[in-house]
NUTIZA-701924 format. One record per residue (C-alpha): z, x, y; residue in three letters. Coordinates in pm, 1 decimal. Example, Ala and Ser with C-alpha at 12.3 -4.5 7.8 and 13.67 -1.06 7.14 Angstrom:
DOBA  pz  px  py  resn
DOBA  780.0  1230.0  -450.0  ALA .
DOBA  714.0  1367.0  -106.0  SER .
END
This chain:
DOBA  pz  px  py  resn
DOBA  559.7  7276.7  12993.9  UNK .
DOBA  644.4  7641.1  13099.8  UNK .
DOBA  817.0  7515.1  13401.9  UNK .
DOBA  1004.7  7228.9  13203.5  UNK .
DOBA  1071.4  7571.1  12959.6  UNK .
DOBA  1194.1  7756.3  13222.7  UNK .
DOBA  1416.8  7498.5  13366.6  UNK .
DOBA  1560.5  7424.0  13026.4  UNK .
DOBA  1674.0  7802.3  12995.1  UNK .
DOBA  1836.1  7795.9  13288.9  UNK .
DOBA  2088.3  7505.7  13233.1  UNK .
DOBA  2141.8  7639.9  12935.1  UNK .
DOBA  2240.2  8000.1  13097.2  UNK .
DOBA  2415.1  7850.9  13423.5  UNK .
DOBA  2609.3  7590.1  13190.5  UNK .
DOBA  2725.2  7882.4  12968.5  UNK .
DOBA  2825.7  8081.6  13279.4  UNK .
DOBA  3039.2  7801.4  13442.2  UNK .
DOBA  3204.0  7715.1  13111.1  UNK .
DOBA  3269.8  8089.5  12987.3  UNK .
DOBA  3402.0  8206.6  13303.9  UNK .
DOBA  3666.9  7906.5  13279.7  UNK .
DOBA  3771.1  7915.0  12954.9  UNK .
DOBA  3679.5  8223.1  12762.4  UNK .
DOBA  3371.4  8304.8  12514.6  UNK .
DOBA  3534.2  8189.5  12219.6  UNK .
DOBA  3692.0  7846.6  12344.9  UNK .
DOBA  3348.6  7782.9  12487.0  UNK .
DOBA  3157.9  7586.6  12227.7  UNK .
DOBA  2787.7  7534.9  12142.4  UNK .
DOBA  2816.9  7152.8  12149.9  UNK .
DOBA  3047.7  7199.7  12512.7  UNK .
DOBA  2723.5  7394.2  12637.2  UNK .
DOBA  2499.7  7182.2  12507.7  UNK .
DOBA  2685.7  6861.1  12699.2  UNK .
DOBA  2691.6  7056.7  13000.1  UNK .
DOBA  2338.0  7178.6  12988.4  UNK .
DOBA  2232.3  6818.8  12905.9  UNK .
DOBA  1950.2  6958.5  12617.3  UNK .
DOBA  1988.9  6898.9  12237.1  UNK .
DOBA  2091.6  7183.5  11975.4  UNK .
DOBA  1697.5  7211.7  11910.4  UNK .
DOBA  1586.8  7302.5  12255.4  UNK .
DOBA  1900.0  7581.8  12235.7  UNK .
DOBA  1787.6  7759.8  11943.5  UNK .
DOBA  1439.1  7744.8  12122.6  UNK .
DOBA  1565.7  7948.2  12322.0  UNK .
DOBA  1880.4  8149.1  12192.1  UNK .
DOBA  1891.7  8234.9  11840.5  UNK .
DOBA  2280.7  8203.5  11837.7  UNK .
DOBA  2544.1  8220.6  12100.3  UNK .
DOBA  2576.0  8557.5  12102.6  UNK .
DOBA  2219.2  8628.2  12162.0  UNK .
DOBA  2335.9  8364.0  12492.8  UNK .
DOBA  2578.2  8601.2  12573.2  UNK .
DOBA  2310.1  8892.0  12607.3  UNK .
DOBA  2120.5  8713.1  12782.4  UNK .
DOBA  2413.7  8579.3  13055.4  UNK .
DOBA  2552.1  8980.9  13107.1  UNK .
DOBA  2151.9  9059.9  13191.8  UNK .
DOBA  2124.7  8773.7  13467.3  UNK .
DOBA  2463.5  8876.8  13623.1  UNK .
DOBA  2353.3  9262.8  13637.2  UNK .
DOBA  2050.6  9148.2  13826.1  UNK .
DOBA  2259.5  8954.6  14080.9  UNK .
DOBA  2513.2  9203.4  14023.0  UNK .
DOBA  2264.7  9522.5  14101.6  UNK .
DOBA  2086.2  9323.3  14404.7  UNK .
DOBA  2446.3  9341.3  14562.6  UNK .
DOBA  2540.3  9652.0  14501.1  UNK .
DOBA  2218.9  9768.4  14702.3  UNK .
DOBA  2183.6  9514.7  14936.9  UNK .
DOBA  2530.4  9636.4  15046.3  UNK .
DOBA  2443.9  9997.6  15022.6  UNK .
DOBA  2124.1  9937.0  15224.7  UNK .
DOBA  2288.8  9734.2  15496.7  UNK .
DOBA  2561.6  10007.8  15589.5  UNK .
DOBA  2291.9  10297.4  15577.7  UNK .
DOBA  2128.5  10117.1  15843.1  UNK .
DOBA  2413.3  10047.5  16024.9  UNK .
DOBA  2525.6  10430.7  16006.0  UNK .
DOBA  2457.8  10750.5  15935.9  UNK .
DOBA  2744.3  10878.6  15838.6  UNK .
DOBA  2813.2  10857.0  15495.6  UNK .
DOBA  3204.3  10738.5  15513.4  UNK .
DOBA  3142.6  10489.7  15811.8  UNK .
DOBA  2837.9  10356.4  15569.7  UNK .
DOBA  3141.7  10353.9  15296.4  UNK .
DOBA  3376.0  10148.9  15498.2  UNK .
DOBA  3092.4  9940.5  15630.2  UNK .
DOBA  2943.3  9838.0  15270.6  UNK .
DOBA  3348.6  9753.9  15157.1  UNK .
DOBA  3345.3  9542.9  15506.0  UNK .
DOBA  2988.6  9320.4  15394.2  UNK .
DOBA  3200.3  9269.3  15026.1  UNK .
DOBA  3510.9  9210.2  15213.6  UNK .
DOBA  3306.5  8937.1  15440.7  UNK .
DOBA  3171.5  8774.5  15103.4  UNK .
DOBA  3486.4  8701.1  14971.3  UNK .
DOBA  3619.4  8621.2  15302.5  UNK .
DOBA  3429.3  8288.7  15285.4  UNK .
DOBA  3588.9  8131.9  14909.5  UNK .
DOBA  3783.4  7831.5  15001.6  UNK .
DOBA  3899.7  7866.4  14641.0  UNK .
DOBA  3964.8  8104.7  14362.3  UNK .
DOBA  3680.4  8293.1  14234.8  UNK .
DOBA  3565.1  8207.0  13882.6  UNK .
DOBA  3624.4  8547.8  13765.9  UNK .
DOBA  3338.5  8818.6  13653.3  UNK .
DOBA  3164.7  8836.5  13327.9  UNK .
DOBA  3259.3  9190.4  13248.8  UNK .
DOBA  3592.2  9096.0  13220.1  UNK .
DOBA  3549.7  8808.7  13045.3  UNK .
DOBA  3312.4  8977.4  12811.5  UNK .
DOBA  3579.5  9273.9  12758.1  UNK .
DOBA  3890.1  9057.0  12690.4  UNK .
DOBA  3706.5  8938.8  12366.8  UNK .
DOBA  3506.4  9247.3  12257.7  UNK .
DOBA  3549.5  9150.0  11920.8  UNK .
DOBA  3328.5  8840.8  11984.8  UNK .
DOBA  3008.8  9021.8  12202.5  UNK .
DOBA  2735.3  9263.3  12044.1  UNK .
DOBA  2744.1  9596.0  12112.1  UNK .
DOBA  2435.7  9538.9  12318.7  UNK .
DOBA  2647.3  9330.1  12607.5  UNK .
DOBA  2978.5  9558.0  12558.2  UNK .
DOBA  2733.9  9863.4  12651.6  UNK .
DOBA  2590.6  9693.9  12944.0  UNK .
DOBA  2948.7  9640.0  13074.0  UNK .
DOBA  3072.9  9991.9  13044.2  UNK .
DOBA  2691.7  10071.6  13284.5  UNK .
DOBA  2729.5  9841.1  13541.4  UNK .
DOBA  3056.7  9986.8  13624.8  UNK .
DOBA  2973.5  10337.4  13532.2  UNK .
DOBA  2672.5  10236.3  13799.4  UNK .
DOBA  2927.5  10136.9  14076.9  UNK .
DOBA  3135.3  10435.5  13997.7  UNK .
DOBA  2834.2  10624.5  14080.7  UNK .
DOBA  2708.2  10486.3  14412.1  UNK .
DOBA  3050.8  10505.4  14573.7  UNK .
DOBA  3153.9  10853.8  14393.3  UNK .
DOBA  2826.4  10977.5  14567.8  UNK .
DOBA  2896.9  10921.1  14902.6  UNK .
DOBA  3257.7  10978.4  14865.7  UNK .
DOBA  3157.3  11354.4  14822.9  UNK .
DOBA  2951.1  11309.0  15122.2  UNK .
DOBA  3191.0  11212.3  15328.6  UNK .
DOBA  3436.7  11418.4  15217.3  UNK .
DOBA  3199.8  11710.8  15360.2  UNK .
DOBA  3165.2  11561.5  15691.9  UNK .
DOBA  3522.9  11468.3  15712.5  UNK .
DOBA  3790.0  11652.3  15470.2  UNK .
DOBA  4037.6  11454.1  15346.3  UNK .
DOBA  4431.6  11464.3  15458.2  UNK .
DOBA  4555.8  11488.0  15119.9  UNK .
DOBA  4393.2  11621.0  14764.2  UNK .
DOBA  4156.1  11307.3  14654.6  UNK .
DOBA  4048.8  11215.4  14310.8  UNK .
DOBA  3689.9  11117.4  14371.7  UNK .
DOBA  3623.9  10934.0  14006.3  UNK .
DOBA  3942.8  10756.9  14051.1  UNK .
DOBA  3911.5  10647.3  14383.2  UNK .
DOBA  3539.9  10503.6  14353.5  UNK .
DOBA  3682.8  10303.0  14075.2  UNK .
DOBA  3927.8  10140.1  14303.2  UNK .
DOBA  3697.2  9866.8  14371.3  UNK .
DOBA  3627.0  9731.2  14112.0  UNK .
DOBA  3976.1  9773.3  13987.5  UNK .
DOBA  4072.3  9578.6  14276.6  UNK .
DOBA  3788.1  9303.6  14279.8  UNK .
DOBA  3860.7  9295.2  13875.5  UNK .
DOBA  4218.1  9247.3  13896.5  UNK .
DOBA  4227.5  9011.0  14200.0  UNK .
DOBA  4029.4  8723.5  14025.5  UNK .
DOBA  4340.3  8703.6  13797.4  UNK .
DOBA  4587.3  8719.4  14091.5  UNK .
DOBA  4357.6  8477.2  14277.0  UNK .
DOBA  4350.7  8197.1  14019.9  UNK .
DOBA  4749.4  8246.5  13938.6  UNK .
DOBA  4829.8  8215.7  14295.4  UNK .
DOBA  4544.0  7999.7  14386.0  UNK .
DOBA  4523.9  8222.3  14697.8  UNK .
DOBA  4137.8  8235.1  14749.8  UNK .
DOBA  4186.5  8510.2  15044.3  UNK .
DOBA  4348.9  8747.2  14788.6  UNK .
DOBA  4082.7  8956.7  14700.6  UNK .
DOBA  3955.0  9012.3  15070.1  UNK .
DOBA  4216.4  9126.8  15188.7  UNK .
DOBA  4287.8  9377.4  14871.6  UNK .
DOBA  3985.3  9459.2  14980.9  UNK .
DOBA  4071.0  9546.6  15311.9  UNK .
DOBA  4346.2  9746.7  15170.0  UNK .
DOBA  4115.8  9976.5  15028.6  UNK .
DOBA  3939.8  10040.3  15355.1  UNK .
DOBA  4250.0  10101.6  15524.9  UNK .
DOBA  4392.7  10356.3  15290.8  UNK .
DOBA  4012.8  10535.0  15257.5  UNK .
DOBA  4053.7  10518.3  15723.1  UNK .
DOBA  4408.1  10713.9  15673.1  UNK .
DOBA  4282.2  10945.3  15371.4  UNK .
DOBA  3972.6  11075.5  15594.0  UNK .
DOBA  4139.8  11016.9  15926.8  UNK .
DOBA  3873.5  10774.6  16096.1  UNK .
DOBA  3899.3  10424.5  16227.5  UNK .
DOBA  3816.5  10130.2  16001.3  UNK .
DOBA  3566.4  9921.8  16125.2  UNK .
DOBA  3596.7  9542.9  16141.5  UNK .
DOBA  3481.6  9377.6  15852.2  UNK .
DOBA  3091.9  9325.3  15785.0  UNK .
DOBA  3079.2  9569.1  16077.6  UNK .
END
Protein backbone atom coordinates (compact mmCIF):
# COMPACT_ATOMS: atom_id res chain seq x y z
CA UNK A 1 0.00 0.00 0.00
CA UNK A 2 2.95 2.44 0.67
CA UNK A 3 4.44 1.57 -2.60
CA UNK A 4 0.98 1.80 -4.50
CA UNK A 5 1.04 5.38 -2.21
CA UNK A 6 4.13 6.31 -3.41
CA UNK A 7 3.52 5.57 -6.99
CA UNK A 8 0.24 7.42 -6.88
CA UNK A 9 2.16 10.69 -5.73
CA UNK A 10 4.31 10.54 -8.30
CA UNK A 11 1.90 10.60 -11.35
CA UNK A 12 0.29 13.00 -9.73
CA UNK A 13 3.65 15.28 -9.44
CA UNK A 14 5.19 14.17 -12.95
CA UNK A 15 1.60 14.75 -14.62
CA UNK A 16 1.49 18.26 -13.04
CA UNK A 17 5.06 18.93 -14.23
CA UNK A 18 4.48 17.91 -17.93
CA UNK A 19 1.19 19.79 -18.07
CA UNK A 20 2.39 23.09 -16.17
CA UNK A 21 5.49 23.43 -18.02
CA UNK A 22 3.26 23.39 -21.35
CA UNK A 23 0.64 25.44 -20.61
CA UNK A 24 1.04 27.56 -17.54
CA UNK A 25 -0.17 27.03 -13.73
CA UNK A 26 -3.35 28.57 -14.16
CA UNK A 27 -4.55 26.94 -17.58
CA UNK A 28 -3.50 23.69 -15.99
CA UNK A 29 -6.56 22.23 -14.35
CA UNK A 30 -7.22 19.80 -11.46
CA UNK A 31 -9.48 17.55 -13.58
CA UNK A 32 -6.52 17.91 -16.72
CA UNK A 33 -4.07 16.49 -13.92
CA UNK A 34 -6.17 14.19 -12.70
CA UNK A 35 -6.75 12.62 -16.53
CA UNK A 36 -3.19 12.69 -16.98
CA UNK A 37 -2.23 11.16 -13.69
CA UNK A 38 -4.95 8.52 -14.29
CA UNK A 39 -6.15 8.70 -10.20
CA UNK A 40 -9.57 10.11 -9.05
CA UNK A 41 -10.03 13.65 -7.24
CA UNK A 42 -10.02 11.48 -3.87
CA UNK A 43 -6.64 9.93 -4.17
CA UNK A 44 -5.40 13.85 -5.04
CA UNK A 45 -6.55 15.41 -2.01
CA UNK A 46 -4.90 12.29 -0.30
CA UNK A 47 -2.21 13.61 -1.15
CA UNK A 48 -2.32 17.48 -1.92
CA UNK A 49 -4.61 19.52 0.01
CA UNK A 50 -5.17 21.90 -3.03
CA UNK A 51 -3.22 22.70 -6.10
CA UNK A 52 -1.21 25.03 -4.70
CA UNK A 53 0.01 22.88 -1.96
CA UNK A 54 0.95 20.65 -5.63
CA UNK A 55 2.79 23.42 -6.64
CA UNK A 56 5.05 23.35 -3.37
CA UNK A 57 5.54 20.26 -3.63
CA UNK A 58 6.64 20.26 -7.71
CA UNK A 59 9.34 23.50 -7.01
CA UNK A 60 10.85 21.01 -4.02
CA UNK A 61 11.34 17.91 -6.47
CA UNK A 62 12.89 20.18 -9.20
CA UNK A 63 15.42 21.84 -6.55
CA UNK A 64 16.51 18.35 -5.72
CA UNK A 65 17.18 17.48 -9.38
CA UNK A 66 17.99 20.96 -9.78
CA UNK A 67 20.75 21.02 -6.73
CA UNK A 68 22.12 17.36 -7.75
CA UNK A 69 23.16 19.22 -11.06
CA UNK A 70 24.46 22.05 -9.96
CA UNK A 71 27.04 19.85 -7.91
CA UNK A 72 27.42 17.07 -9.95
CA UNK A 73 28.70 19.69 -12.44
CA UNK A 74 30.76 21.50 -9.92
CA UNK A 75 32.29 18.19 -8.75
CA UNK A 76 33.09 16.90 -12.20
CA UNK A 77 35.22 20.06 -13.32
CA UNK A 78 37.11 20.15 -9.84
CA UNK A 79 38.28 16.86 -10.71
CA UNK A 80 39.05 17.57 -14.00
CA UNK A 81 41.10 20.82 -12.87
CA UNK A 82 42.53 22.67 -10.48
CA UNK A 83 42.27 25.77 -11.55
CA UNK A 84 39.35 27.47 -10.61
CA UNK A 85 38.43 29.24 -14.18
CA UNK A 86 39.36 26.05 -16.29
CA UNK A 87 36.91 24.17 -13.58
CA UNK A 88 34.45 27.27 -14.61
CA UNK A 89 34.61 26.71 -18.28
CA UNK A 90 34.67 22.98 -17.78
CA UNK A 91 31.33 22.80 -15.54
CA UNK A 92 29.55 25.40 -18.46
CA UNK A 93 31.06 22.64 -21.05
CA UNK A 94 29.16 19.32 -18.98
CA UNK A 95 25.74 21.88 -19.13
CA UNK A 96 26.59 22.81 -22.58
CA UNK A 97 26.94 18.81 -23.43
CA UNK A 98 23.41 18.25 -21.69
CA UNK A 99 21.63 20.40 -23.79
CA UNK A 100 23.67 19.44 -26.68
CA UNK A 101 21.71 16.15 -26.81
CA UNK A 102 17.63 17.73 -27.06
CA UNK A 103 16.39 16.74 -30.40
CA UNK A 104 13.63 19.19 -29.46
CA UNK A 105 12.79 22.25 -27.51
CA UNK A 106 13.16 22.07 -23.89
CA UNK A 107 9.95 22.18 -21.86
CA UNK A 108 11.01 25.20 -20.10
CA UNK A 109 12.00 25.48 -16.13
CA UNK A 110 9.68 25.75 -13.28
CA UNK A 111 11.09 28.93 -11.89
CA UNK A 112 9.99 30.66 -14.70
CA UNK A 113 6.92 29.26 -15.00
CA UNK A 114 6.28 29.70 -11.34
CA UNK A 115 7.40 33.56 -11.64
CA UNK A 116 5.28 34.51 -14.70
CA UNK A 117 2.16 33.86 -12.45
CA UNK A 118 3.33 34.92 -8.95
CA UNK A 119 0.03 35.95 -8.22
CA UNK A 120 -1.12 32.27 -8.38
CA UNK A 121 1.98 30.43 -6.10
CA UNK A 122 2.42 30.78 -2.16
CA UNK A 123 4.95 32.67 -0.91
CA UNK A 124 6.53 29.44 0.17
CA UNK A 125 7.38 28.35 -3.74
CA UNK A 126 8.06 32.19 -4.86
CA UNK A 127 10.85 32.12 -1.97
CA UNK A 128 12.29 28.92 -3.06
CA UNK A 129 12.68 30.43 -6.58
CA UNK A 130 14.44 33.60 -5.65
CA UNK A 131 17.17 30.61 -3.51
CA UNK A 132 17.79 28.37 -6.09
CA UNK A 133 19.04 31.12 -8.19
CA UNK A 134 20.48 33.16 -5.43
CA UNK A 135 22.27 29.45 -4.90
CA UNK A 136 23.65 29.39 -8.54
CA UNK A 137 24.62 32.97 -8.27
CA UNK A 138 26.69 31.84 -5.48
CA UNK A 139 28.61 28.80 -6.72
CA UNK A 140 29.70 30.54 -9.91
CA UNK A 141 30.26 34.15 -8.16
CA UNK A 142 32.69 32.06 -5.91
CA UNK A 143 34.94 30.82 -8.23
CA UNK A 144 34.67 33.72 -10.46
CA UNK A 145 36.68 35.61 -7.68
CA UNK A 146 38.97 32.75 -7.73
CA UNK A 147 39.81 32.89 -10.92
CA UNK A 148 39.94 36.27 -11.24
CA UNK A 149 43.05 35.98 -8.69
CA UNK A 150 44.82 33.47 -10.67
CA UNK A 151 44.10 35.16 -13.88
CA UNK A 152 43.04 39.07 -13.87
CA UNK A 153 40.64 39.95 -16.12
CA UNK A 154 41.24 42.17 -19.52
CA UNK A 155 38.58 44.51 -18.79
CA UNK A 156 36.70 45.70 -15.31
CA UNK A 157 34.16 42.59 -14.59
CA UNK A 158 30.97 42.69 -12.68
CA UNK A 159 31.19 39.45 -10.76
CA UNK A 160 27.24 39.32 -9.51
CA UNK A 161 26.25 40.13 -12.95
CA UNK A 162 28.26 37.89 -14.76
CA UNK A 163 27.50 34.65 -12.56
CA UNK A 164 23.95 35.44 -13.35
CA UNK A 165 24.57 35.12 -17.00
CA UNK A 166 23.67 31.59 -16.93
CA UNK A 167 20.86 31.31 -15.90
CA UNK A 168 19.81 34.39 -17.73
CA UNK A 169 20.85 32.63 -20.71
CA UNK A 170 19.48 28.99 -19.95
CA UNK A 171 16.16 31.05 -18.70
CA UNK A 172 15.71 33.03 -21.69
CA UNK A 173 16.70 30.37 -24.29
CA UNK A 174 13.76 27.95 -23.43
CA UNK A 175 11.55 30.80 -24.81
CA UNK A 176 13.76 31.35 -27.91
CA UNK A 177 13.99 27.55 -28.22
CA UNK A 178 10.27 26.77 -28.38
CA UNK A 179 9.56 30.04 -30.73
CA UNK A 180 12.14 28.94 -33.10
CA UNK A 181 11.82 25.32 -32.44
CA UNK A 182 15.65 25.34 -32.62
CA UNK A 183 16.49 22.66 -29.92
CA UNK A 184 20.44 23.53 -30.27
CA UNK A 185 19.68 27.14 -29.16
CA UNK A 186 20.48 27.05 -25.75
CA UNK A 187 23.87 25.07 -26.21
CA UNK A 188 25.26 27.05 -28.13
CA UNK A 189 24.18 30.38 -26.00
CA UNK A 190 25.81 28.46 -23.84
CA UNK A 191 28.89 28.24 -25.55
CA UNK A 192 28.72 31.90 -25.98
CA UNK A 193 29.18 32.40 -22.50
CA UNK A 194 32.32 30.33 -22.36
CA UNK A 195 33.75 32.08 -25.14
CA UNK A 196 33.29 35.58 -23.89
CA UNK A 197 34.44 34.33 -20.03
CA UNK A 198 38.01 32.62 -22.53
CA UNK A 199 38.47 36.40 -23.99
CA UNK A 200 37.57 38.25 -20.55
CA UNK A 201 40.40 36.13 -18.62
CA UNK A 202 42.54 35.52 -21.66
CA UNK A 203 42.67 31.55 -21.63
CA UNK A 204 41.59 28.97 -24.13
CA UNK A 205 38.10 27.48 -23.93
CA UNK A 206 38.06 24.00 -23.65
CA UNK A 207 35.89 21.74 -25.81
CA UNK A 208 32.70 21.10 -24.44
CA UNK A 209 32.20 18.46 -21.49
CA UNK A 210 36.00 18.74 -21.53
Amino acid sequence: MVRDAHATRERILAAGNDLILKQGFAATSLDQILAVAEVTKGAFFHHFESKAALGEALMERFLVSDRELLETVFARAQALSSDPLQQLLVAFGLIQEMFSSLTEPHAGCLIAAFSYQEELMTPKSLASCADQLRLWRARIAAKLREAAELHPPRIELDIEATADLLNTIVEGGFVMSKTLDDPRLIAGQIQQLRNYLALVFGVQVPQAGA
